[in-house]
TIKOLLUM-565301 format. One line per 2 residues: number of its first residue (from 1); their letters; for each residue x, y, z of C-alpha. Coordinates in Angstrom, 1 decimal. Last residue first. Layout:
<panus>
NUM	A	X:Y:Z; ...;
</panus>
This chain:
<panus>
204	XX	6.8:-21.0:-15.0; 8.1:-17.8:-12.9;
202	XX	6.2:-14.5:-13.7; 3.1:-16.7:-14.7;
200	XX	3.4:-19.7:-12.4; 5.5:-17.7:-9.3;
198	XX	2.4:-14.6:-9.5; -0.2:-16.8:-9.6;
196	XX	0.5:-19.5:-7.7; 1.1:-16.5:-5.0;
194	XX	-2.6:-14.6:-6.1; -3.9:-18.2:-5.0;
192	XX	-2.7:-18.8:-1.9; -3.2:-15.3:-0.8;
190	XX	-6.6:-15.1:-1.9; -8.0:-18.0:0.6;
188	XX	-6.5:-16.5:3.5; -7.7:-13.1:2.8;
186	XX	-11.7:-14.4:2.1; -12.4:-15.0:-1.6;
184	XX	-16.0:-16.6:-1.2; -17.3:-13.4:-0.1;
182	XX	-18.5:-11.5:3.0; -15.5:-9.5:3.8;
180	XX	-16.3:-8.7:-0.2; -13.3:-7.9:-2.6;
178	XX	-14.5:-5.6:-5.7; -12.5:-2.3:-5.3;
176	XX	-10.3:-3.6:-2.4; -8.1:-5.9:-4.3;
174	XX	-6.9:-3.4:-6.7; -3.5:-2.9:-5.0;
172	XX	-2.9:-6.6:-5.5; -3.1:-7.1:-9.0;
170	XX	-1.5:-3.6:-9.6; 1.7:-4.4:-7.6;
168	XX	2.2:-7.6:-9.0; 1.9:-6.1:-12.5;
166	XX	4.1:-3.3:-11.8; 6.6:-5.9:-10.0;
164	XX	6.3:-8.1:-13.0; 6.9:-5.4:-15.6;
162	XX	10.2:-3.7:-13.6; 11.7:-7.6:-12.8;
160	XX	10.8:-8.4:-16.9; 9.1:-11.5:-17.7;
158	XX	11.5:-14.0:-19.4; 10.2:-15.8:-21.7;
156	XX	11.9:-19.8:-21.7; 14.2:-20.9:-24.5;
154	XX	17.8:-20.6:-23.5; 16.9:-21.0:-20.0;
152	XX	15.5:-24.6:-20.5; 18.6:-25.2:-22.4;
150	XX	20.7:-23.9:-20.2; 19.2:-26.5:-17.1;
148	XX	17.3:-24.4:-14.4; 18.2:-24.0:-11.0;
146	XX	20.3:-20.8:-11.4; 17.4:-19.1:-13.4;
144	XX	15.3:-19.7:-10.2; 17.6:-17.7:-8.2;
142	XX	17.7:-15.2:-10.6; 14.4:-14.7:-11.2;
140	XX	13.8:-14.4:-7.1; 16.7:-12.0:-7.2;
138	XX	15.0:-10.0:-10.5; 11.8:-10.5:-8.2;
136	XX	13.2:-8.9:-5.3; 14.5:-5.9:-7.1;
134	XX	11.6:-5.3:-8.4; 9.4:-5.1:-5.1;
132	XX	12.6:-3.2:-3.9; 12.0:-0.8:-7.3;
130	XX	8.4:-0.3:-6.9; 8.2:0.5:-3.1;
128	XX	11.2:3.4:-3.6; 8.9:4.6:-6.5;
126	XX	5.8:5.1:-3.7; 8.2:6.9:-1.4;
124	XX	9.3:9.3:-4.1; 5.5:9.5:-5.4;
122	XX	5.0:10.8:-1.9; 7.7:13.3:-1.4;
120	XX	6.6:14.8:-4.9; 3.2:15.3:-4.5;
118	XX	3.6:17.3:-1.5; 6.3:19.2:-3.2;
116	XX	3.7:19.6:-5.9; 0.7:20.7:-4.3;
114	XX	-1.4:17.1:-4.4; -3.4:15.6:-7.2;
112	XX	-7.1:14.3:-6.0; -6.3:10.6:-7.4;
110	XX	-7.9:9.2:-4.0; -7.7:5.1:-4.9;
108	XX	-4.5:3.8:-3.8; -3.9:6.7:-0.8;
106	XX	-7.6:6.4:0.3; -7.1:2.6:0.1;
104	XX	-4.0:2.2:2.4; -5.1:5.2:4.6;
102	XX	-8.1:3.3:5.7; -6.3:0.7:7.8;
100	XX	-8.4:-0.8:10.1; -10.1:-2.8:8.1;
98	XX	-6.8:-4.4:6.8; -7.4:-5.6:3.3;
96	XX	-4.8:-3.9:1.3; -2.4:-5.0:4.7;
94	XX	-2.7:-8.4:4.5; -2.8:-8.5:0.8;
92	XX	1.2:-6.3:0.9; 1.7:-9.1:3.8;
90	XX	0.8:-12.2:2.0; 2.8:-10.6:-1.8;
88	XX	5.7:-9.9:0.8; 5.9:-13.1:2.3;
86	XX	5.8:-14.9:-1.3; 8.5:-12.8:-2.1;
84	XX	10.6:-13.2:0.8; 10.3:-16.8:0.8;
82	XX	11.8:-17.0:-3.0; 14.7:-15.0:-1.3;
80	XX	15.8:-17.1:1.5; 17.0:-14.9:4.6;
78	XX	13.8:-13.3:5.9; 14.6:-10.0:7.8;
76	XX	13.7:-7.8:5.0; 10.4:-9.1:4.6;
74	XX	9.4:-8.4:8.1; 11.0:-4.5:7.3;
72	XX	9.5:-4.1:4.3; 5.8:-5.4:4.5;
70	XX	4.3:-4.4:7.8; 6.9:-1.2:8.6;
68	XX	7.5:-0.2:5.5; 4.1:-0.4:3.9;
66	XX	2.2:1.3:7.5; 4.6:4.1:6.9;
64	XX	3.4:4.4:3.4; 0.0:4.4:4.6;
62	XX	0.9:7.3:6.9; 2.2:9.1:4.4;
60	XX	-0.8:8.9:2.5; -3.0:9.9:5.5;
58	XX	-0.3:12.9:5.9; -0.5:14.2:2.1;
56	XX	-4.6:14.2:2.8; -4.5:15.8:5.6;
54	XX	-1.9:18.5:4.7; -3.9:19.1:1.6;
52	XX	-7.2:19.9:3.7; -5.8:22.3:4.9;
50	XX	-4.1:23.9:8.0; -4.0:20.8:10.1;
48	XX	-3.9:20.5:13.8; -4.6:24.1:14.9;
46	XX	-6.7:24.2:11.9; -9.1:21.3:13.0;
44	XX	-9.6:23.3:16.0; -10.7:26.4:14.2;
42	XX	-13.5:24.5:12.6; -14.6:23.7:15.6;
40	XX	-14.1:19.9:17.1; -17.1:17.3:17.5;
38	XX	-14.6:14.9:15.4; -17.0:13.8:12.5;
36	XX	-18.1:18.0:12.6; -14.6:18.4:12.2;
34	XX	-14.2:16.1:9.3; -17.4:17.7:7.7;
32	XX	-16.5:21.5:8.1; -13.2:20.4:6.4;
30	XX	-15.2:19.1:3.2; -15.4:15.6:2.3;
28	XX	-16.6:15.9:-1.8; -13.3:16.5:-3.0;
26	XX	-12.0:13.7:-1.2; -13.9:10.8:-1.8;
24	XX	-17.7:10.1:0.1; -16.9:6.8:2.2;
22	XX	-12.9:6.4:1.6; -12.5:10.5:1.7;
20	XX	-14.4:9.9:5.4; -12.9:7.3:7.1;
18	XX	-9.7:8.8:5.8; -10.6:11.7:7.8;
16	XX	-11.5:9.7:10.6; -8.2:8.5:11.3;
14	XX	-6.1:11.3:10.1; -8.3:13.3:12.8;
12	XX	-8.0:10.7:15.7; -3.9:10.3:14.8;
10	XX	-3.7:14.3:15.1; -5.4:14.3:18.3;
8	XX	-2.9:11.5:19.8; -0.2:13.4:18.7;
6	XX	-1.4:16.8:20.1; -2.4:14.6:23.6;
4	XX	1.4:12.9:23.4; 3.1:16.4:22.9;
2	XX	1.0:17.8:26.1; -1.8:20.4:25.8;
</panus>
C-alpha cells in the first residue's frame, strides 16, 4: 500500500466516522459500525486506527485544521482590523455550516472526554482559537475607541475582549443545533445579521 492510498484510507474513515458520531453520537457508534460503513474488517479499521479514541481525537483535529486554514489564515491576510472581524465571524458561519464538514459539529457537540494527552492537545488548540478571536476584538475595541470623543469613552460599557469572544464564539458555534438548510435563516442571510449583532452589542 502506497503513503497516498494509507492517507487516502484514513481520510474515508475520519470521514465516515464523523458521519456516524454526528447521526447516532459517539458512545453509541461502535467500531464494528464504522467498519461495517466502510465494508472493511474489523482488523482493517485497526491497521488505520487502534481505537476509537484515536478517531475521535483525529476528527477533532481535523476540524481544528479546517479552523486555521478557512478562518485564520484568510483573516490573517486582511489588513484593516474591523474587516478582519466581520470576515472572521462569515467564515467561522461558513464553516459551522459546511455540509461537508462533519468534524466541525462532532468536535462542538461530542463531549465524550478524551485520554488526557489527547484531551490536552486539543483544548490547547481550542484556547489558541479563543485568545486570537480575543485579541481581535480588543484591536477592533481599540480601533473604535480611537474614533470616539473622551467623553463618549468616558461613559460607554465596555464589553470585555475575553467575554465578547466567548460570547461570539458560543453564538456561532451553536448554529447547527436548530439551523434548518430549509429555513428562513439561510447562511447568507445569518451572517448579516449575527455581524450587526456582534459590532451593536460588543461595539454600540
Amino acid at each position: 500500500m502506497t503513503r497516498e492510498t494509507l492517507v487516502d484510507s484514513r481520510q474515508e474513515i475520519l470521514r465516515t466516522a464523523a458521519r456516524l458520531f454526528q447521526q447516532r453520537g459517539y458512545d453509541a457508534t461502535s467500531m464494528n459500525d464504522v467498519a461495517a460503513a466502510l465494508k472493511l474488517s474489523k482488523g482493517g479499521l485497526y491497521h488505520h486506527f487502534h481505537s476509537k479514541d484515536e478517531i475521535l481525537f483525529e476528527i477533532m483535529n481535523h476540524a481544528m485544521d479546517i479552523t486555521q486554514e478557512r478562518v485564520i489564515n484568510p483573516v490573517r491576510g486582511i489588513a484593516h482590523v474591523e474587516e478582519r472581524l466581520r470576515a472572521l465571524i462569515r467564515l467561522h458561519i461558513e464553516v459551522v455550516l459546511s455540509p461537508r464538514d462533519r468534524e466541525i459539529t462532532v468536535m462542538l457537540h461530542e463531549n465524550h472526554p478524551l485520554p488526557p494527552a489527547l484531551r490536552k492537545r486539543i483544548n490547547s488548540r481550542k484556547k489558541d482559537y479563543v485568545h486570537f478571536v480575543e485579541n481581535l476584538i480588543a484591536d477592533v475595541q481599540k480601533a473604535e475607541g480611537q474614533k470616539e470623543t473622551q467623553r463618549t469613552r468616558q461613559t460607554a460599557s465596555k464589553v470585555s475582549p475575553r467575554a465578547a469572544a466567548f460570547a461570539l464564539l458560543g453564538m456561532i458555534n451553536w448554529i447547527y443545533q436548530w439551523h434548518k438548510p430549509e429555513g428562513d435563516l439561510q447562511t447568507q442571510n445569518l451572517i448579516p445579521q449575527f455581524t450587526d449583532l456582534v459590532f451593536g452589542g460588543i461595539f454600540a
